[in-house]
C-alpha positions in Angstrom: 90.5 18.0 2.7 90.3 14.8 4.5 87.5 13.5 6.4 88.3 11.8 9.7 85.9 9.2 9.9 85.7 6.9 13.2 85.4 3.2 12.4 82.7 1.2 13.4 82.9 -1.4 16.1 82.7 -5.2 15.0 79.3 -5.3 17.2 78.0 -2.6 15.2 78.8 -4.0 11.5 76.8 -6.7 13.1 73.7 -5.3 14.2 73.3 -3.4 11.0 73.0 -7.0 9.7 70.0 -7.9 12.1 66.3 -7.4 10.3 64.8 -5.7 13.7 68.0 -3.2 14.4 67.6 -2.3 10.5 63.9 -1.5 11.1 64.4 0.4 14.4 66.9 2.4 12.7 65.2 3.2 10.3 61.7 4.2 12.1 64.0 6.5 13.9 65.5 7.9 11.1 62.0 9.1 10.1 61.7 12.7 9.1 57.6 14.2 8.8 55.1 15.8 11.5 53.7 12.5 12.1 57.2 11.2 12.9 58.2 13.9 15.0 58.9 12.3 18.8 58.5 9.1 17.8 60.8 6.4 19.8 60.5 2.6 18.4 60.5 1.7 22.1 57.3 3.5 22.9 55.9 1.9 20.0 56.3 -1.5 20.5 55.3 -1.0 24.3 52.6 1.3 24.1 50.7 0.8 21.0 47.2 2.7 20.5 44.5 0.2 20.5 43.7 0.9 16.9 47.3 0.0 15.8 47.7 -4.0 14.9 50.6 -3.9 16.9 48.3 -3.6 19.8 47.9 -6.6 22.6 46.0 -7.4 25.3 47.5 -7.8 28.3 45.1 -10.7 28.7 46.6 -12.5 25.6 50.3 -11.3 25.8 51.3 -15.1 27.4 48.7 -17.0 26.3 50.4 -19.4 24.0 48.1 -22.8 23.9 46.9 -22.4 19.8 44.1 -25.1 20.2 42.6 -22.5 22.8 42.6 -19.7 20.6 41.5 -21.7 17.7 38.4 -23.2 19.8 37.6 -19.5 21.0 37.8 -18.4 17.3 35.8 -21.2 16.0 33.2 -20.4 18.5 33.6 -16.9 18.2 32.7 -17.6 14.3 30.0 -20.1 14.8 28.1 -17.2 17.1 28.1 -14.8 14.4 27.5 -16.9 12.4 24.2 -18.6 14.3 23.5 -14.6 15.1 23.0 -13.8 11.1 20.6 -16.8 10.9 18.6 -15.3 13.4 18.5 -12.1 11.9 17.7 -13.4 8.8 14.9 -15.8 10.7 13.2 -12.8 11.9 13.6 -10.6 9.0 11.6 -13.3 7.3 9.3 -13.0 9.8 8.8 -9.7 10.2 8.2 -9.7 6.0 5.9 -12.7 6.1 3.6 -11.1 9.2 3.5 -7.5 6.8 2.6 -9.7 4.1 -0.3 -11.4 5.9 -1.4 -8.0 7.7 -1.6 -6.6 4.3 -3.9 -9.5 2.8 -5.9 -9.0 5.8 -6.7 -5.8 5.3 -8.0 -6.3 1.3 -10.0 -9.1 2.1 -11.6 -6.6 5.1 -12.0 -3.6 2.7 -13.2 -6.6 0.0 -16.5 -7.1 2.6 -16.6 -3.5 3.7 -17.2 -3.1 -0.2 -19.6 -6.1 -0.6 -21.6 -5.3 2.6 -21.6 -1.7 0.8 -23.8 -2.9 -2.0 -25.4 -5.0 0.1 -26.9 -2.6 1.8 -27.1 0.1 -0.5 -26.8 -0.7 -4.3 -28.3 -4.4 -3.7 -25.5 -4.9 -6.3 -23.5 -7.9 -4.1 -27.2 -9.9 -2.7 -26.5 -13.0 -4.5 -29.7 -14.3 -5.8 -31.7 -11.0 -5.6 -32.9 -9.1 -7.7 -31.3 -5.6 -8.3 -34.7 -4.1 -8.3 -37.3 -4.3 -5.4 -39.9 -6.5 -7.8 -40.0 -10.0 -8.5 -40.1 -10.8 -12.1 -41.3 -14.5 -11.6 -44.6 -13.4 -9.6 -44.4 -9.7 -10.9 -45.3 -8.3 -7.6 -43.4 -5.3 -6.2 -41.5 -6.1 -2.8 -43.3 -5.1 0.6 -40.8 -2.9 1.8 -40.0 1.0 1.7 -38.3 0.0 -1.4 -41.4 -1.5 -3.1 -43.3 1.5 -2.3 -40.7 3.8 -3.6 -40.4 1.6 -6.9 -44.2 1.2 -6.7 -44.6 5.0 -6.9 -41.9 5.9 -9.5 -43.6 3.2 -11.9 -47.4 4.5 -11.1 -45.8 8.2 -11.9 -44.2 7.0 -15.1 -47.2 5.2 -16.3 -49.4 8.7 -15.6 -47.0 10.9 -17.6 -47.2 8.2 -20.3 -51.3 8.4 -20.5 -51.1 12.3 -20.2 -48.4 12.3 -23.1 -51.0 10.1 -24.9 -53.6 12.5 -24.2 -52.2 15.1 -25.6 -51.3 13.6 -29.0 -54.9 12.3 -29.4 -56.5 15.6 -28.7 -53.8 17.6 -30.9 -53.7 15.2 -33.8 -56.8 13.6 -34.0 -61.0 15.0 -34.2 -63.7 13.8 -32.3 -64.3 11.1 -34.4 -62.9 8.1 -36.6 -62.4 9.3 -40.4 -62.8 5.8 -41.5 -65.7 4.6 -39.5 -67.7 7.5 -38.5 -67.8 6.3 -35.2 -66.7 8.2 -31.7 -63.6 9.1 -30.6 -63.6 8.2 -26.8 -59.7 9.2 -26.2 -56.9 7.2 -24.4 -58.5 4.8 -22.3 -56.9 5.0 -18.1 -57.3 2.1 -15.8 -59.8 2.5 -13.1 -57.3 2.2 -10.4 -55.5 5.4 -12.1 -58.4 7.8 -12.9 -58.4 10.2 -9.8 -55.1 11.3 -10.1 -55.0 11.3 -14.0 -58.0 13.3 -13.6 -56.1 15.8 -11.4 -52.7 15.9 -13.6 -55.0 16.2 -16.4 -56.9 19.2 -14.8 -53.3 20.9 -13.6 -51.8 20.2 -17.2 -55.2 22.2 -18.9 -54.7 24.8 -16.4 -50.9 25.3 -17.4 -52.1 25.8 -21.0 -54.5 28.1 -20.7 -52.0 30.7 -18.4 -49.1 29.7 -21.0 -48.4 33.1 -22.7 -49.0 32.9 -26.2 -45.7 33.8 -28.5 
């Protein structure tokens, strides 16, 4: 069986020689769904803006080179002058945070000093933690003296009643090595009345303590 085969034309021996007639051919050759109604023609004319062979109409004549380069160079030297200035104010932006955050220890550093100030007397510098002057030994005239006045005066009491007691439960009426009198623990003048009273109160409790 014989083929019958019709020659090809000189001018088409010749375009199958040309790089672009090749390529054509052969993007319409193509066989796939996404080559399906494809014509070269339409591609080169009407390529989708995403494709690189897409062109401006504004740039399809515009042949001067030292144009485009100046545009590009500017172009470039925008973006480029645009990243400086993000990375001016990024700096910024950190070194204002940085600041705002100092600010606010030193403020909560004197909210804690004023603290102690005002209640612990622990930050005063050059006071005394106590309201009483060691040098002069003098309590301070203030609410605080009085308070620390009164805690001492009722420590010192308990400390003469505690005494008291002791001398009464461990000791007689008089010295075994002299003879002599046995007069008790001796209470400043100042202090009597209300030793006197404790004393009376502290009696009292003994006598209505059940015995075991």
């Amino acid at each position: 069986m014989i083929n019958n085969v019709q020659p090809r034309t000189r001018e088409e021996r010749e375009a199958t020689r040309v790089r672009d007639s090749i390529e054509k051919a052969r993007i319409d050759q193509r066989v796939g769904i996404e080559a399906r109604h494809v014509v070269v023609k339409e591609i080169l004319h009407n390529a989708s803006p995403q494709s690189t062979l897409f062109l401006p109409e504004n740039e399809r004549f515009d042949k001067d080179f030292a144009v485009y380069d100046k545009r590009e160079r500017e172009l470039q030297s925008m973006k480029k002058q645009q990243a400086i200035e993000n990375h001016r104010i990024q700096i910024m932006e950190r070194e204002s945070l940085k600041w705002e955050q100092l600010d606010e220890a030193l403020k909560r550093e004197e909210e804690r000093r004023r603290y102690h100030q005002e209640v612990n007397k622990a930050g005063k510098r050059n006071y005394n933690g106590l309201a009483f002057n060691p040098i002069t030994l003098e309590y301070e005239r203030s609410n605080e003296g009085e308070l620390l006045r009164q805690r001492d005066d009722e420590s010192k009491l308990r400390n003469f009643l505690r005494a008291n007691n002791i001398e009464r439960r461990s000791n007689c009426g008089y010295n075994l090595l002299t003879g002599e009198t046995r007069f008790g623990v001796s209470v400043p003048e100042e202090m009597k009345p209300r030793y006197d009273k404790a004393q009376a109160r502290f009696d009292e409790d003994l006598e209505w303590r059940p015995r075991k």
